[in-house]
Structures are given as C-alpha cells and as structure tokens.
C-alpha positions, 0 to 999 in steps of 0.5 A, a space after each residue: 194439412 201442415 205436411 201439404 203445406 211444407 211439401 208445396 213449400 219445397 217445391 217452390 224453393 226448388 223450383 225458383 233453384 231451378 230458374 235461377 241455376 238456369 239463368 246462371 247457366 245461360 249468362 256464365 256461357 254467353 259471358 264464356 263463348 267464343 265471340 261469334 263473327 262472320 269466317 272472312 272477319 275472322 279469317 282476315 283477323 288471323 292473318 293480321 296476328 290477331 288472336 280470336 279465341 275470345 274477345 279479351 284476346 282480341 282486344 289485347 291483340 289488336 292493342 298490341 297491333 296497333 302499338 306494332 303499327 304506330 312504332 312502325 310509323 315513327 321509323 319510318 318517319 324518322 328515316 325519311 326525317 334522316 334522308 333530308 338535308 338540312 
C-alpha cells in the first residue's frame, strides 16, 4: 500500500511540473513574440525608420523619431525667427 501511495505521490508532482512548465512556456513566448500588427501599420512604420522587431524597439524607435521631429521644429522656427526683421 505504502509503494501505491509513493507512486500516485510522484505522479502528482509530476503532473503539477508538467502544468507549470507549461505555463512558463506559454507566457515566456507571449512576453518574446513579435508584437502582432496589421502589413500596412507595419509597413507604414518601416518606411518612417521605425524598428518592428519587437515592442522595445518600437518604443525606442518612435522615441528617437519624435526627438528627430521635435529638433526639426525648433530649426525651423529658429529660421523663420531669423528671416523677420526686427
């Protein structure tokens, strides 16, 4: 009896490493995967310099976009400011 009861003793421990290995696996590559978006979105993001290889890239990207953009402006205001007399 006691052998039974050491046998269906593993088998539960074996069985709880089964789901919870399972469920490692199943979040580890949801947390990895590419992030999923529509061709166009993505398209249309790769032709602004924008990396889509995963969502930190995509964040840092667009981050470094917006600074781009945002020197671009100042420029352009500081000329206009230039180009106007006093």
């Amino acid at each position: 009896m006691k052998d039974t009861r050491k046998a269906f003793v593993f088998l539960e421990i074996l069985l709880v490493l089964i789901v919870i290995s399972f469920l490692v696996y199943i979040a580890l590559k949801t947390y990895f995967k590419k992030p999923t978006m529509d061709k166009e979105t993505e398209k249309i993001l790769t032709e602004q310099g924008i990396d889509t290889s995963n969502q930190k890239a995509i964040l840092d990207s667009a981050r470094d976009k917006v600074r781009e953009i945002n020197k671009q402006q100042l420029n352009y205001e500081k000329a206009v400011e230039n180009l106007m007399p006093h």
